[in-house]
N, C-alpha and C positions, 0 to 999 in steps of 0.2 A: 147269676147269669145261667142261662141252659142253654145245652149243648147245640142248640138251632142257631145262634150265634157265634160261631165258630170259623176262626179265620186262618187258623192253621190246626191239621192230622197228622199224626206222625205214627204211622203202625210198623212194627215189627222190622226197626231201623237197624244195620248194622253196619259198622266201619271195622274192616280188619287188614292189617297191613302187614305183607307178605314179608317174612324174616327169610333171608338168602344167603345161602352159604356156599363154597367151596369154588372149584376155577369157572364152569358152568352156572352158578350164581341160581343154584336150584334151590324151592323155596324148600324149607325143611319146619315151616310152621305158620303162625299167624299171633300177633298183638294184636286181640281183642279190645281195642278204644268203645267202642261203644256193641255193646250187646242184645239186642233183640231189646230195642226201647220201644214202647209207644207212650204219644201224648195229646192232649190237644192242649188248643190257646184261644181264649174267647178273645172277640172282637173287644176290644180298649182295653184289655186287662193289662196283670202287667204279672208272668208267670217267671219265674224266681227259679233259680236252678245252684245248687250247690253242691261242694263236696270235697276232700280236699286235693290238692295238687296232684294231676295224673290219673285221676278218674276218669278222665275222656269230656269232662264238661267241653274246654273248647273244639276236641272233635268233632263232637256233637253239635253245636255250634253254626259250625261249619262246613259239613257235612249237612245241615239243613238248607242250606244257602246254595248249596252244590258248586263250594267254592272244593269240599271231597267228594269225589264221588263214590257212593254209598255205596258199598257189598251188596247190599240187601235191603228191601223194604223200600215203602212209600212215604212219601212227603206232600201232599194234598193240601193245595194253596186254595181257596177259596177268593175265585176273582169275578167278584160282584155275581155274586150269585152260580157260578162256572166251576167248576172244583176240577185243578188242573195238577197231577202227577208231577212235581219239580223233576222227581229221578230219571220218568221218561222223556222227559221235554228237551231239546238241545238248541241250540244256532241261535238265530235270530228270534223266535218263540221265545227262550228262556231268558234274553237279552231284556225283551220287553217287558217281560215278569220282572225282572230284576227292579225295574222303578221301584216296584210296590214293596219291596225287600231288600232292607240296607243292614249296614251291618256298623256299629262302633268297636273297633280294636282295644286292646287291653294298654299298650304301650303306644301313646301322643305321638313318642319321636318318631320311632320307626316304621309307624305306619304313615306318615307323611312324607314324600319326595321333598329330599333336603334342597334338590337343586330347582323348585318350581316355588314364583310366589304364593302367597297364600289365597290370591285370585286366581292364579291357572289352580292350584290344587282344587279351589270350591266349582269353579267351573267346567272340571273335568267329563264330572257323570255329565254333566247338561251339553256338552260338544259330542261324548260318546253317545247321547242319545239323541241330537238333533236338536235337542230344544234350542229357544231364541234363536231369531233370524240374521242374528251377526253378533259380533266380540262386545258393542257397546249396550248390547240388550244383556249379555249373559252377564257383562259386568254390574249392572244395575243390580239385576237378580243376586249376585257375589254380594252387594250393598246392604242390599234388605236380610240376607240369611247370614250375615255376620253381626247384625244387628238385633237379629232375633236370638242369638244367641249371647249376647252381651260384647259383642266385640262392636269398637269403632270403625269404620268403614275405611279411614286413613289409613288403618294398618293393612290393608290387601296388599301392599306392594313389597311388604316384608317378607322374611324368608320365618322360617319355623325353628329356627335355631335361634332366631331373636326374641320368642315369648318363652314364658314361664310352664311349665306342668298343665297347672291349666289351662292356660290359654289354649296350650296347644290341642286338648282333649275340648275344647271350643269349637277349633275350627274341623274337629274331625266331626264332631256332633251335627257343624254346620253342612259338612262334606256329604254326612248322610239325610240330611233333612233336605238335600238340592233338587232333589227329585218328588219329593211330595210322597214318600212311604206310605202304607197303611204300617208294618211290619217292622219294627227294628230291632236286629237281635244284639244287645250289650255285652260283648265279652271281657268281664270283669274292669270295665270302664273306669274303675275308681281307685283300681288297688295301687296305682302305681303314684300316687298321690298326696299328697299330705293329708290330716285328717280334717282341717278348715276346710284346705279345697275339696274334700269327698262332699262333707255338707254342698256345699255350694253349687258343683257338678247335678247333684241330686235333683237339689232345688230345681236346678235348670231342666232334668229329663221330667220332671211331675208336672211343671208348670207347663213344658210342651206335649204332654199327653193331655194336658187337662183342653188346649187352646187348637190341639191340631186332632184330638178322636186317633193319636198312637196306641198299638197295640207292642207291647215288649216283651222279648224273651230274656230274663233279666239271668248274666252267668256271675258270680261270685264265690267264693272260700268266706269271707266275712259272714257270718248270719247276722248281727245286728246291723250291716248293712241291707240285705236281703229281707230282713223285716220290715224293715222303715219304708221300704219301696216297691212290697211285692202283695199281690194279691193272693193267690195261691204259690206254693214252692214243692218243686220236686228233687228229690235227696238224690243224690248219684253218689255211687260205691263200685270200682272197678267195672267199669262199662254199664251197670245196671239199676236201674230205678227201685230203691230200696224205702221209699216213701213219697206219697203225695198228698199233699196237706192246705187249706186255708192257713192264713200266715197265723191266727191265734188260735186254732187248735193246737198248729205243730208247734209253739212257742210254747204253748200249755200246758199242752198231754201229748209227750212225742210218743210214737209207737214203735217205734224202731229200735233197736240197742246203739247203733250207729248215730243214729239220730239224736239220740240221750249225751251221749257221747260228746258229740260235736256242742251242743248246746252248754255243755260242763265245760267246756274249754275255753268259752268268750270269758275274756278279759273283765273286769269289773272298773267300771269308774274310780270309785272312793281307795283313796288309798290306805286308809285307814281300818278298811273294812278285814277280820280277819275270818268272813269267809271263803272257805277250802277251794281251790280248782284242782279238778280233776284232768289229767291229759290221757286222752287214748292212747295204749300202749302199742306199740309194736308198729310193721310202717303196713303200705298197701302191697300186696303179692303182686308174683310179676305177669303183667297181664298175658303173657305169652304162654306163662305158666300154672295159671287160676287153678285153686285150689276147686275139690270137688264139693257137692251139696251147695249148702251156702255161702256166698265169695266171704262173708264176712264171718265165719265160722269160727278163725284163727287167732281172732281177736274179739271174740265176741263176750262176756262174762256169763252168758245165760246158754252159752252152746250144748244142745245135747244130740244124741247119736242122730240120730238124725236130720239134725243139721249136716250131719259131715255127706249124710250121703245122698239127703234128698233135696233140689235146689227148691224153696220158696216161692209159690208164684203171686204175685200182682194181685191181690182180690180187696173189694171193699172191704171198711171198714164201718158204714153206716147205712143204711136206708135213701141217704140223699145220694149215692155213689160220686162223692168228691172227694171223699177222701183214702187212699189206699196202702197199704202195708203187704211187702213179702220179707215175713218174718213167722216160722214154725213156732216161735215161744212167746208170742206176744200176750197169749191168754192167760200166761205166768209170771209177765214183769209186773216190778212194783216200781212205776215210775211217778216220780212225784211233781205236781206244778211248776212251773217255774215263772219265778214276777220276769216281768217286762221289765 
């Protein structure tokens, strides 16, 4: 895909959230959640984002969505040809943009109103935006996008505490498709699920990219999930994009130490198998208190002085400018293949 196709920009994004202390509640620092990111996302792709727990993925997230609002930087939606600032935009404007930008939550239950059927819940965004011209048109509409998501139409009247895991990640799916999206960002959709239902979940968000031209921001800690379903992936490390990769280079030939790292840690099917896994040592720094040079310096095994003192920037890694690395020692790893 080239970059003239492009449905979402993201430059020089930051979320920092004011740490307060004492009777006056004066700020005395800042949690760096996400760090001077940029990115984009082609039209139907479906861009992969990982890292693990606490890195600011779902900040970022959400913070795109300007469900936070951003410290810093742009967020450039591209509507139908119009390319509109999310971070500058407010009221009614941003309301309207919202159609085109939905969001699926990471946990089924709690992000469904336990005390709303599962027809008020699908028909929420469509009353909040006016659509259908009375209750018995939204409900129709509640019929067909419970159906496109494999739910029976008899169950609208049910509450969300009466379906299963998945089901319930069904009707959030269907909650977000009510509006007819270009955009839907995945915050790790699947993790909270069993590993049948993850297949299955999947199945359902590929089949509806493939039928409806989605484009997805896909958030997970899984890589072998983030494989299966991503076209490009960007690696996050403590607020900062520390790789961006088509999904079989980075499977490949990772460039990163972090990246190497994370990929030595997936699980192996065969239980019989007695090759080695490797776990990254040590946990992530505290974002409030991020280490100097490079965030990943502390754990890194190929760290040298100048990792500690100089931070890495963002630059190509090929001629096509898809794929990216800020990593000072990359010209020195010996990182080797890895099978799919």
């Amino acid at each position: 895909m080239s970059k003239e196709e492009t449905i979402l920009e993201v430059n020089n994004l930051k979320k920092y959230f004011p740490i307060r202390k004492g009777f006056f509640k004066r700020v005395v620092g800042h949690v760096k959640a996400v760090d001077d990111v940029s990115f984009f996302i082609n039209k139907g792709e479906t861009l992969g984002l990982v890292g693990e727990s606490g890195c600011g993925k779902s900040t970022l997230g959400r913070t795109v969505l300007q469900l936070l609002e951003p410290t810093a930087g742009d967020v450039i939606y591209n509507d139908q040809g119009v390319k509109k600032d999310l971070a500058e935009t407010k009221g009614q404007e941003l309301r309207k943009l919202r159609r085109n930008i939905q969001m699926i939550f990471q946990d089924p239950f709690s992000s469904l109103d336990s005390r709303l059927s599962v027809r008020d819940i699908v028909a929420e965004p469509l009353t909040v935006q006016g659509i259908g011209k009375d209750r018995e048109e939204r409900t129709e509409m509640v019929k067909e996008l419970l159906e496109q998501v494999g739910l029976n139409s008899y169950q609208m009247n049910r509450y969300p505490h009466e379906f299963s895991g998945g089901q319930r990640q069904r009707i959030g799916i269907a909650r977000a498709l009510a509006l007819n999206p270009e955009l839907i960002i995945c915050d790790e959709p699947v993790s909270a699920l069993d590993v049948s239902v993850q297949a299955q979940v999947l199945n359902l968000l590929s089949d509806l990219q493939k039928d409806l031209g989605l484009t997805y921001l896909f958030i997970a800690h899984d890589l072998g999930v983030v494989e299966y379903i991503s076209d490009r992936i960007m690696v996050m490390y403590l607020g900062k994009i520390v790789e961006v990769a088509d999904s079989d280079t980075l499977y490949q030939n990772p460039q990163h130490p972090y990246t190497e790292a994370l990929l030595k840690s997936i699980a192996i099917g065969d239980p019989f198998s007695n090759e080695p896994r490797e776990a990254l040592e040590g946990t992530v720094p505290d974002p409030a208190n991020p280490p100097s040079g490079c965030k990943f310096h502390t754990r890194c095994p190929y760290c040298s002085d100048i990792c500690k003192t100089k931070e890495p920037e963002l630059i190509p890694t090929g001629e096509d400018y898809n794929n990216y690395v800020a990593c000072h020692s990359r010209d020195s790893l010996n990182l080797e293949s890895f099978k799919k």
